[in-house]
Steps between C-alpha positions, in 0.01 A plus 500: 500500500369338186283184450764240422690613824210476691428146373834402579494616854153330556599189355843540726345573791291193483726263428678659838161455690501140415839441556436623855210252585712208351783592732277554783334157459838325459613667830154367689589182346818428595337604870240298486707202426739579737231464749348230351847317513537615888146309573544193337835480721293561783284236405741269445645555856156436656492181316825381592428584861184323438692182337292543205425575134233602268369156428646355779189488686141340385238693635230313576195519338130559627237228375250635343205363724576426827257397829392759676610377813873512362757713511693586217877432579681896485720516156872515540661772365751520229740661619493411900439126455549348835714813589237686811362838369517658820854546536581862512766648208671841533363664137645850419266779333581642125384839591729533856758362665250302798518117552150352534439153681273300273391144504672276227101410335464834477828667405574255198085555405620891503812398246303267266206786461814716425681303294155448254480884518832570411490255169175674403666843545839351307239377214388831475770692469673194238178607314529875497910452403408299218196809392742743520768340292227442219460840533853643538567245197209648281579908583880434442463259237405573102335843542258510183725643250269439249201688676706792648804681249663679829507119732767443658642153522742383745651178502836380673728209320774265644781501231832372562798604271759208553474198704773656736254804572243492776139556352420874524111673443442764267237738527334500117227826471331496160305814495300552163407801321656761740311811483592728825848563621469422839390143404786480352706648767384259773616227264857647542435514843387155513820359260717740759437266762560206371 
């Protein structure tokens, strides 16, 4: 196999390598937020059973010096308000098929440490889509045909031919300086296809 071919390949099977992680991290995405979406109903449940909201309750504050003699009233909780923390909820496991009895304080705790997990995870993965398209953009955009004779540049256009035709994409493959006839026979391979 000659150089060019070899180039061609590497810079193929790259792009495909890419490609791959950028579909994989969509995928965990669209998870992720599918879980993140099933929490924050959860939540919302709790609160509803709890008859409140977010801001709905003030949690009371601590002074900053108090007697030693006092006690320090207990803080209310968000999310149970007046609502008691010791009632029990029936809370079903991710990994099996097994109810757990929980007590509210405790279950919706569980949920909001989940829920912050899950939008860190979700910001992750937002932030390795957006790498990957930078990079998808870059391999498959302008390939240097300045620098290299034999680059390959691939580029796809939107063209409509009347105003009664639906826009259809064509496939444009501008390959300079063809030296090797299998470069130019995966070209017709490549125009086959399309």
């Amino acid at each position: 196999m000659d150089k060019d071919m070899q180039n061609l390949q590497a810079g193929i099977a790259g792009v495909e390598h890419v490609a791959e992680q950028f579909l994989l991290a969509r995928q965990q995405m669209m998870e992720c937020d599918k879980a993140r979406n099933a929490t924050r109903e959860a939540l919302t449940s709790l609160r509803k059973q709890a008859r409140t909201s977010v801001s709905s309750v003030i949690q009371q504050r601590r002074p900053l010096i108090t007697e030693i003699g006092e006690a320090a009233p207990p803080e209310k909780c968000l999310t149970c308000g007046d609502h008691d923390g010791t009632t029990p909820l029936y809370v079903t496991c991710r990994s099996a098929d097994v109810f757990v009895r929980l007590p509210f304080h405790e279950t919706h705790c569980l949920l909001e440490k989940e829920q912050e997990r899950l939008e860190r995870t979700m910001k992750t993965l937002q932030s390795t889509v957006k790498e990957k398209t930078m990079s998808l953009s870059e391999k498959g955009g302008k390939a240097h045909l300045a620098d290299n004779p034999t680059a390959t540049h691939i580029r796809t256009e939107s063209t409509s031919a009347s105003n009664s035709q639906p826009f259809s994409t064509i496939l444009t493959i501008q390959i300079c300086s063809i030296s090797s006839p299998s470069l130019s026979l995966l070209a017709r391979h490549v125009l086959a296809f399309t």
